[in-house]
C-alpha positions as CSV (number, residue, x, y, z in Angstrom):
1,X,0.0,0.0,0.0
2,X,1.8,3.2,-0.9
3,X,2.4,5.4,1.7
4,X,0.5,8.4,0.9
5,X,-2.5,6.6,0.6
6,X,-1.9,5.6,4.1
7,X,-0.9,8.8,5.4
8,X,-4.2,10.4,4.1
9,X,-6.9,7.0,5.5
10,X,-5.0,8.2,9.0
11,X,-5.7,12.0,8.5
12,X,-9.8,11.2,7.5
13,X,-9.6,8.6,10.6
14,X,-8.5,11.1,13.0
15,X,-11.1,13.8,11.1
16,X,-13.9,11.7,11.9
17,X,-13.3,11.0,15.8
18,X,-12.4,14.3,16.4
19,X,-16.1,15.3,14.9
20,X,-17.7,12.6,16.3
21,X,-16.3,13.7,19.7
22,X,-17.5,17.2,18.9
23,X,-21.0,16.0,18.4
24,X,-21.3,14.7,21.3
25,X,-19.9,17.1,23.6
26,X,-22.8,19.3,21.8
27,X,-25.3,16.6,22.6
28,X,-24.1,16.2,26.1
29,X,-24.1,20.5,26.8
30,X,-27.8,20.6,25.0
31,X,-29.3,18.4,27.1
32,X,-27.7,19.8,30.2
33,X,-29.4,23.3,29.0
34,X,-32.5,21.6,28.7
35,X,-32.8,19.8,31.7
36,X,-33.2,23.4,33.3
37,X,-35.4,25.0,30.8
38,X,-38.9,25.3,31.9
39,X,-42.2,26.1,29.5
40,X,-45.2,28.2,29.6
41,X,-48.5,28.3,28.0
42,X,-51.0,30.5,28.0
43,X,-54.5,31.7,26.2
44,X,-58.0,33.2,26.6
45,X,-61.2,32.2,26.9
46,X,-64.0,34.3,25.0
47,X,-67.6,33.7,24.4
48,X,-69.9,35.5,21.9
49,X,-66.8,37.8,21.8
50,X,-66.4,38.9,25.7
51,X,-64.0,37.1,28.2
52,X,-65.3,34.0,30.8
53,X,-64.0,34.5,34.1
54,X,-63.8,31.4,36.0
55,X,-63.6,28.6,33.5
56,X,-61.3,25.8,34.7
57,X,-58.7,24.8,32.6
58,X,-56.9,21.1,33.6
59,X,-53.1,20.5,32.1
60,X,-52.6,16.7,31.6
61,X,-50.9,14.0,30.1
62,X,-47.3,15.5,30.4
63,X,-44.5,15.3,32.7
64,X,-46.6,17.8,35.0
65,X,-50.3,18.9,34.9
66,X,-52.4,21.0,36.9
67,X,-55.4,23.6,36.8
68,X,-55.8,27.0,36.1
69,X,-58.9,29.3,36.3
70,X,-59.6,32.2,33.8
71,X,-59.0,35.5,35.6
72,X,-61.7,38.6,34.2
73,X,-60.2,38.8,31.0
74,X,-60.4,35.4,30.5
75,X,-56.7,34.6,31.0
76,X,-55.3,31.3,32.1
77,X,-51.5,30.2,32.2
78,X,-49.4,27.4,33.1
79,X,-45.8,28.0,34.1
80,X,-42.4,26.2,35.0
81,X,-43.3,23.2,32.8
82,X,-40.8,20.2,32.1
83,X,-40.6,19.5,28.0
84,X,-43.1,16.8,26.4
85,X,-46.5,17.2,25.0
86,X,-49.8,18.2,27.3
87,X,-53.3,18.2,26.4
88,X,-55.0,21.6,28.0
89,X,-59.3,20.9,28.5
90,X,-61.5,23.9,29.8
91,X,-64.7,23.2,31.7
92,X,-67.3,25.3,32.6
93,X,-71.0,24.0,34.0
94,X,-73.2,25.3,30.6
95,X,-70.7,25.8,28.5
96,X,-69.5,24.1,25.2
97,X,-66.1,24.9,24.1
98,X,-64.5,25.1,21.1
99,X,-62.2,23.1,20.7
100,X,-63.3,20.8,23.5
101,X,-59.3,20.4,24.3
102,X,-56.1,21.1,22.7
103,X,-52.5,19.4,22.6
104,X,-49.6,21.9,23.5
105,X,-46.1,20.6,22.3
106,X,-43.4,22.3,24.8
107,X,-39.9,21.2,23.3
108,X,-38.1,24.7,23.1
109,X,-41.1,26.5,22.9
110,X,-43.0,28.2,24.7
111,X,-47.1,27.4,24.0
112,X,-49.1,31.1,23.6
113,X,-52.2,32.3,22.2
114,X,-53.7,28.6,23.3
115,X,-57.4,29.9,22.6
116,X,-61.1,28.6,23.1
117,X,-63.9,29.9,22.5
118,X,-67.1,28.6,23.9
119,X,-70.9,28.6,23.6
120,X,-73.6,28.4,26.4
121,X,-76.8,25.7,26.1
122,X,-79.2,27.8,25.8
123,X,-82.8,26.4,27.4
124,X,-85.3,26.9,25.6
125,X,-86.3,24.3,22.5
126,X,-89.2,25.1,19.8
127,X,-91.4,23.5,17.2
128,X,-94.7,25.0,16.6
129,X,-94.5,25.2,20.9
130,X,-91.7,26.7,22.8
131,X,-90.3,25.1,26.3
132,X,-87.8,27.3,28.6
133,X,-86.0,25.7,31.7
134,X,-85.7,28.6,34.2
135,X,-82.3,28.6,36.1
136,X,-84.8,27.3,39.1
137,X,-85.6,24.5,37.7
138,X,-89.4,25.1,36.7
139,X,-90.2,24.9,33.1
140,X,-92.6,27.7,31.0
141,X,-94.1,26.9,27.7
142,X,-95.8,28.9,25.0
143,X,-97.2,28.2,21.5
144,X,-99.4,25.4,19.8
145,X,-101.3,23.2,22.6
146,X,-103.7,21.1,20.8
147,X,-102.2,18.0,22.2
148,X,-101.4,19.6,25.8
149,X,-98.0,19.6,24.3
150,X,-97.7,23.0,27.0
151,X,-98.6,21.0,29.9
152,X,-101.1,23.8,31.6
153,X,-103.0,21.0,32.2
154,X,-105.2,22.9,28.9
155,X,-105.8,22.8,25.2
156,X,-105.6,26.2,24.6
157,X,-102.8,28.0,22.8
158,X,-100.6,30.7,24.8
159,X,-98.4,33.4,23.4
160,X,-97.3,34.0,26.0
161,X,-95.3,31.7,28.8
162,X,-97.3,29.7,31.0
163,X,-95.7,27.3,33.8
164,X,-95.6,23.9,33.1
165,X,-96.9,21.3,35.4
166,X,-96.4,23.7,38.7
167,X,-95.5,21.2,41.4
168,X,-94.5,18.5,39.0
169,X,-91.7,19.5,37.4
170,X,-89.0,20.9,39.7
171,X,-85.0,20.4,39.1
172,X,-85.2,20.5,35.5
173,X,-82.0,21.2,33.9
174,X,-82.8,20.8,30.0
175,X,-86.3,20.5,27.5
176,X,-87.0,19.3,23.9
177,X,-90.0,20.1,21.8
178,X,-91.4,17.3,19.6
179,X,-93.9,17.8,17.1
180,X,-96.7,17.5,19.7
181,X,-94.9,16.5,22.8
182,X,-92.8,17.2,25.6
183,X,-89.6,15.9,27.1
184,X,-87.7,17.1,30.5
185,X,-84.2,16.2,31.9
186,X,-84.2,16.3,35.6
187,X,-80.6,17.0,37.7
188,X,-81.4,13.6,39.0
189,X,-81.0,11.9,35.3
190,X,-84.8,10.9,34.8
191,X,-86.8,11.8,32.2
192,X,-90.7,13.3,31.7
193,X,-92.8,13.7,29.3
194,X,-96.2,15.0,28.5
195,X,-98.8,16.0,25.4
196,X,-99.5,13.5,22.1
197,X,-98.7,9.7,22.8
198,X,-99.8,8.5,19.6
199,X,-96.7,6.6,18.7
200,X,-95.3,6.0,23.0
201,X,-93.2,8.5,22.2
202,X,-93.7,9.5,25.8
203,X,-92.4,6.5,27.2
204,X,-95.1,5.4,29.6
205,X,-95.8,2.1,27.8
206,X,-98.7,3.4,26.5
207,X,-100.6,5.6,23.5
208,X,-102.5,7.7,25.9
209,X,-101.7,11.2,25.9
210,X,-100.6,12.8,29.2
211,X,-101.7,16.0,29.9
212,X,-99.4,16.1,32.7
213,X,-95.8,15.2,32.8
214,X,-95.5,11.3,33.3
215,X,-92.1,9.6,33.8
216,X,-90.5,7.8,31.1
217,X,-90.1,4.5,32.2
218,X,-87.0,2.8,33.2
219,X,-84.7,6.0,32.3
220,X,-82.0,7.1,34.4
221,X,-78.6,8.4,34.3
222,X,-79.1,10.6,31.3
223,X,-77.3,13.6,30.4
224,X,-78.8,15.1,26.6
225,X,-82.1,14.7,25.6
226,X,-83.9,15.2,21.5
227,X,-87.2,14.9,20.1
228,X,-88.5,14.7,16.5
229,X,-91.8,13.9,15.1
230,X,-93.3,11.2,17.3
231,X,-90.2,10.1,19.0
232,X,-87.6,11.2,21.2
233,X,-83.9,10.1,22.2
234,X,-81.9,10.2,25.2
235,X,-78.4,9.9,25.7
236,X,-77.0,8.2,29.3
237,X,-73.5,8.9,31.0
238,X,-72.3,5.8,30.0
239,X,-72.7,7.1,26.1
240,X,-75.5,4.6,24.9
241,X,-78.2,5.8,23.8
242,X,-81.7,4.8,24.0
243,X,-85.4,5.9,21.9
244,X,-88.5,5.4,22.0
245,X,-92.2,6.1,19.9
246,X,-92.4,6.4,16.0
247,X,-90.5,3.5,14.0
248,X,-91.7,2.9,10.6
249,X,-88.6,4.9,9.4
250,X,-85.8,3.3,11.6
251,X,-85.7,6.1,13.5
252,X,-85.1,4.4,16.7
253,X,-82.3,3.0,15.1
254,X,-82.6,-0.8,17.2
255,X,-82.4,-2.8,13.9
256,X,-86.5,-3.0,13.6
257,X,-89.2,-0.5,12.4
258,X,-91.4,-1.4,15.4
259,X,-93.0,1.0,17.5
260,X,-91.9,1.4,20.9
261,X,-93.9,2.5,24.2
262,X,-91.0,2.3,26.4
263,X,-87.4,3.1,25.7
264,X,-85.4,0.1,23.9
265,X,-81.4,1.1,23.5
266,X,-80.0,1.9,20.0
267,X,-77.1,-0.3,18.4
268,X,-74.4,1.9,20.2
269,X,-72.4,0.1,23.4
270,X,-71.4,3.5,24.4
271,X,-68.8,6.1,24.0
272,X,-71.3,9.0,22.2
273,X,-71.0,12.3,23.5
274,X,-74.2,14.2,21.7
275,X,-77.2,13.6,20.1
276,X,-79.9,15.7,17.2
277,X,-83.7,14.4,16.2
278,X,-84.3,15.2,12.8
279,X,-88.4,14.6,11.7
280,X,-87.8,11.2,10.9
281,X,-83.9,10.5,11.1
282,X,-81.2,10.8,14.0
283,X,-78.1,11.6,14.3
284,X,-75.0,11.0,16.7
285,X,-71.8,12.0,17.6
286,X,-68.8,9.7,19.5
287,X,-66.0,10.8,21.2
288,X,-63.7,9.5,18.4
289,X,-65.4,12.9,16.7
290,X,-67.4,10.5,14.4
291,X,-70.6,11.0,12.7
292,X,-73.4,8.4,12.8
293,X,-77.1,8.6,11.1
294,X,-79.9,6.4,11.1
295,X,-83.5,6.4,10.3
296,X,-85.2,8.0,6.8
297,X,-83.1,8.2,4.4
298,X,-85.6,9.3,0.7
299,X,-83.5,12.6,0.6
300,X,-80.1,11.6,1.5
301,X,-80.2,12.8,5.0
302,X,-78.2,9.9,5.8
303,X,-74.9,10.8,4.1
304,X,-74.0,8.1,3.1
305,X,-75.0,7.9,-1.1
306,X,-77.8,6.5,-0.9
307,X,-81.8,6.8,-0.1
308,X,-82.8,3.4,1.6
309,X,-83.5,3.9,5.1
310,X,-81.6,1.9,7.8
311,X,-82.6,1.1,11.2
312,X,-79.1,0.9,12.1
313,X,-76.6,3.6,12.3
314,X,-74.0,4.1,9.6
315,X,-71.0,6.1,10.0
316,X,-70.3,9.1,7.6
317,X,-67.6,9.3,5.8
318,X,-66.5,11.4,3.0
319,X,-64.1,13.9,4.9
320,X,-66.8,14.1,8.0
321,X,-64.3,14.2,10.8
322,X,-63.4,15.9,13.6
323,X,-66.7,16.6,14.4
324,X,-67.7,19.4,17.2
325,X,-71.6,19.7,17.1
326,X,-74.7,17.9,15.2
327,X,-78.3,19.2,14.2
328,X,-80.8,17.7,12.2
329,X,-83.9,19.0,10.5
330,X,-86.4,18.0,7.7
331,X,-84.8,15.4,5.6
332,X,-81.2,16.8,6.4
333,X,-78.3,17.4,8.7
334,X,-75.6,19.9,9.5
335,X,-72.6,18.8,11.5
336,X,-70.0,21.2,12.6
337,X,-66.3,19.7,12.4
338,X,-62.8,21.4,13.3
339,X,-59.4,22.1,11.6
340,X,-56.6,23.1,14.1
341,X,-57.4,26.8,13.9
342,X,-60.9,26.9,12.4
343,X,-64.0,25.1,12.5
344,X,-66.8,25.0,9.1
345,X,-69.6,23.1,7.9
346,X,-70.3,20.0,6.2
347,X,-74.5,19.2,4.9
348,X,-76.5,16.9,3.3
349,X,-79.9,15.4,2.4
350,X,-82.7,18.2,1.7
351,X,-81.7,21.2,-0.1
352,X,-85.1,22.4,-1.8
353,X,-85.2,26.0,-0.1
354,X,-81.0,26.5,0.0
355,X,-80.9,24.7,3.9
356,X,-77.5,22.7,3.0
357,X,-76.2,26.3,2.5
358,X,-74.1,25.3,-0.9
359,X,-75.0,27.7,-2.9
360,X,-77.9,25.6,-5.0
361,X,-80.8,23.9,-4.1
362,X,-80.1,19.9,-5.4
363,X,-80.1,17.4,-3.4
364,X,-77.2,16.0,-1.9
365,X,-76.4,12.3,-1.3
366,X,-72.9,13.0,0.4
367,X,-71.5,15.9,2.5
368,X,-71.1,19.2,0.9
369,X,-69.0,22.7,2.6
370,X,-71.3,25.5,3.7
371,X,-70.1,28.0,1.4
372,X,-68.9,30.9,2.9
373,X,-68.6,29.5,6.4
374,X,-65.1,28.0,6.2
375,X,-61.7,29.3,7.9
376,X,-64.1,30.4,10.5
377,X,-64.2,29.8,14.4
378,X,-67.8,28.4,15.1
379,X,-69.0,27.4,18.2
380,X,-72.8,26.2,17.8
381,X,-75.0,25.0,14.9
382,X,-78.5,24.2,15.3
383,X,-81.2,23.3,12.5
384,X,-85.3,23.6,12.1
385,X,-87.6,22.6,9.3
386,X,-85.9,24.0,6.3
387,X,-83.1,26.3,7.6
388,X,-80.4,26.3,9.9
389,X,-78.5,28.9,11.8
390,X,-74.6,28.8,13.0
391,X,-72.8,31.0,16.1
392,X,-69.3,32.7,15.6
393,X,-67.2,32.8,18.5
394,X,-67.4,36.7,17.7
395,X,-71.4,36.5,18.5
396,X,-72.3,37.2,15.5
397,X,-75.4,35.0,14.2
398,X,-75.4,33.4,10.3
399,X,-78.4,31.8,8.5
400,X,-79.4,30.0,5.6
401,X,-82.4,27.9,3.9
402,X,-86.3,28.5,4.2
403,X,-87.3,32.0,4.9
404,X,-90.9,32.2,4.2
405,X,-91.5,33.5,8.2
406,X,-88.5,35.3,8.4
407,X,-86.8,32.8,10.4
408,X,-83.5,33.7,8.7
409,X,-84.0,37.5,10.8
410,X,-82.4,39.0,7.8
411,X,-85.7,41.4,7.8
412,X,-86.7,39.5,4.3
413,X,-88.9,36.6,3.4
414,X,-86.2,35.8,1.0
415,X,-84.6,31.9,1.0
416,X,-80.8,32.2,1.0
417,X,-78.8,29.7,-0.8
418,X,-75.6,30.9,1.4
419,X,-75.8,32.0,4.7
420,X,-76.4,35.6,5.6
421,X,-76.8,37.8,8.9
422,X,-78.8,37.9,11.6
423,X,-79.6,41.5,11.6
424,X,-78.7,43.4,14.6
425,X,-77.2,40.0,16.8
426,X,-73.7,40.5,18.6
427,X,-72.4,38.8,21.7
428,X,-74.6,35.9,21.4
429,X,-73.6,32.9,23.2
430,X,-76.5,30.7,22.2
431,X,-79.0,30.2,19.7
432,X,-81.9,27.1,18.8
433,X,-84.3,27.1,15.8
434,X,-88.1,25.7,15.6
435,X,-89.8,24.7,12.6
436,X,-89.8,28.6,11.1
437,X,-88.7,30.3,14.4
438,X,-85.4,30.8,15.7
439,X,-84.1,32.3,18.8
440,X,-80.9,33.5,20.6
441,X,-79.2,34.5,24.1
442,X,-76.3,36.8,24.6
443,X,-77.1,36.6,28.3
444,X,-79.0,34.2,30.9
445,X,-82.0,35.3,31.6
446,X,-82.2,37.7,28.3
447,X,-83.9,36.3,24.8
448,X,-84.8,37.7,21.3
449,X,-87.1,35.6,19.0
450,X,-88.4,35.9,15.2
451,X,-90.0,34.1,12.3
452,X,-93.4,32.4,12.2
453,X,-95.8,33.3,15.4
454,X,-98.8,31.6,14.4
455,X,-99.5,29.5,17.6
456,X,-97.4,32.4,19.5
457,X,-94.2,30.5,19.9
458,X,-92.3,33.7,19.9
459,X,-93.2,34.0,23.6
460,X,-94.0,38.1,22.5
461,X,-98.1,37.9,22.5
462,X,-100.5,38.3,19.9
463,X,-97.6,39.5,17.9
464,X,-97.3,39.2,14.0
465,X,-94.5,36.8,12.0
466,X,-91.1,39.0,13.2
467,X,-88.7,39.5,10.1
468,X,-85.6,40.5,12.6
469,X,-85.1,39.8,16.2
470,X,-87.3,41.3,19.0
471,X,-86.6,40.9,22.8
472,X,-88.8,39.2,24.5
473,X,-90.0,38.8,27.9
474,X,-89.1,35.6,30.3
475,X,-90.8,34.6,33.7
């Protein structure tokens, strides 16, 4: 072997030890810095634009954790945190945030401007009658009462809010208006019902109508609660969920299209998280952020191509993930899903009046983007007969689809194809739509209504249809 060749293998031998040594003195002194570094993170809280003071906010799955609560502004802050990866979840009693938690990544960085935003369950739910849980429990009622659907122990129409079953129902913490019935969540988990009992969908295991709230039988441990036409839905704390009433369609989505009287569990085992009543259909969401439908299916309301019904739930696909919130109306569905910064729409089914909010009025067999709704920050959708209304976390109020009552409050009678306005709505926090009503909260205890006041479901009196919002008065 010649000699220079040698002389030059030893030089590129000694090169690479005396780099490789280099490296890892640099190895050695980094982590040595970082064993004494310590992370932050930080973010606000806002809903229908303004700060919430005194949300809790719980730090978990990394090398520390720990809670913080928002201060006025709605500031909370962790500090003096190891490296790894946390997951950050607010919580606040009425509240529904947006996103429900968020990872935070602290390897030589810092995590800031962690934000939520959050919207508040607003207590009232309307069809062509209108049901309000007070903050004491009681529950008021207003509209249509041809069935005793008010429970005033009357037939006799209100428009304005008469108590519901004084005595009877105490400790109520959330309603839902069928088509002619009632439903009532107690704090204790149990459900009651009153009004039309044509189909058992108030749970009594019978088809006599209840003028006067009777308790769903067998019930207990449930958190959500939904009604359609003729049936109803409940969701327990162990994430099944059960129905009861109408069944030709599916809609009780137990494999049959029997009617039931009392309440027969649903083909979930568990882990579901929220629940919508359409008219005939049903939807629900997991806690994998998962879409499932069942029930009618002759407009595509099940999203998943086809128009059979199915008395079993099917899981959406096409791009549905990552789903927030669900509504349901008349032969469609609305679901609101997230990105990492932003939250928009996906639609389907029904679309005759513009309510999938595409920009046309064809039917759609698979989920379609709300136009004009995307790289947005949403925090609540909700949907009624024909249209269907979505919250910004700025408290501004968008609406789309049927607007022959003015349920769109854009001050026309105009169906809109995309969403517009709600005229004159800012700092909303919540919002729930009726058949051709709608109505929002910006405060508890504080309401505005409009659209269709034929039975005097706007709560305002003998009041005409209202094109734009208009306060009205609460017990």
């Amino acid at each position: 072997m010649p000699e220079e060749y040698r002389t030059n293998r030893t030089k590129r031998s000694e090169t690479f030890w005396v780099l490789l040594l280099m490296m890892f003195l640099l190895l050695t002194l980094s982590g040595c810095g970082s064993s004494d570094q310590s992370y932050s993170i930080a973010g606000n809280i806002t809903s229908g634009g303004a700060p919430i003071a005194g949300v809790t906010v719980t730090l978990s799955g990394g090398p520390s954790g720990g809670t913080s609560v928002t201060d006025a502004n709605g500031n909370y802050g962790f500090g003096g945190l190891s490296s790894g990866t946390y997951t950050i979840t607010p919580m606040l009693a009425g509240y529904t945030f947006i996103p429900s938690n968020r990872p935070a990544y602290l390897y030589g960085n810092n995590a800031e401007g962690f934000n939520f935003y959050a919207s508040r369950g607003i207590s009232i739910s309307t069809t062509d009658h209108t049901l309000y849980a007070k903050s004491d429990g009681t529950v008021w009622a207003w509209g249509r009462n041809n069935k005793s659907q008010l429970g005033d122990g009357t037939t006799t129409d209100s428009s304005t809010p008469v108590q519901s079953a004084a005595g009877v129902l105490s400790g109520v913490t959330a309603v839902a208006a069928g088509n002619e019935h009632s439903l009532a969540l107690k704090g204790d988990g149990t459900v009651w019902a009153w009004g039309s009992n044509s189909n058992g969908q108030l749970g009594d295991n019978s088809t006599t109508n209840r003028p006067a709230p009777v308790q769903v039988s067998g019930l207990t441990n449930v958190q959500a609660i939904a009604a359609g036409v003729n049936f109803s839905l409940a969701l327990k704390n162990d994430g099944t969920v059960w129905a009861w009433g109408l069944n030709s369609s599916g809609q009780l989505g137990n494999g049959t299209s029997t009617d039931q009287w009392i309440p027969v569990q649903t083909a979930f085992s568990g882990g579901v998280t929220a629940i919508a009543a359409g008219f005939d259909h049903a939807v629900a969401m997991t806690n994998l952020h998962q879409v499932w439908t069942w029930g009618n299916n002759s407009s595509g309301q099940l999203g998943n191509g086809q128009t059979a019904n199915s008395s079993l739930p099917i899981l959406v696909g096409s791009g549905v993930t990552g789903a927030l919130a669900v509504s349901a109306g008349n032969q469609f569905t609305v679901v609101l899903v997230s990105s990492y910064l932003s939250s928009y729409l996906w639609s389907w089914g029904n679309n005759s009046n513009g309510q999938l909010g595409d920009g046309t009025n064809a039917l759609r067999y698979y989920p379609v983007t709300v136009t004009g709704l995307t790289n947005m920050t949403m925090t609540a959708i909700v949907s009624g007969d024909a249209h269907s209304l979505a919250l910004k976390n700025d408290g501004t109020l968008w609406a789309w689809g049927s607007n022959n009552h003015g349920q769109l409050g854009d001050g026309t009678k105009t169906d809109r194809w995309t969403p517009v306005q709600v005229t004159g709505l800012t700092g909303e926090q919540a919002v729930t739509a009726g058949y051709q009503d709608s109505f929002a909260s910006a405060t508890v205890g504080t309401v505005k209504a409009w659209g269709n006041n034929m039975y005097g479901q706007l709560g305002g009196g003998a009041i005409p249809e209202q094109l734009t919002p208009v306060a009205i008065t609460l017990p």
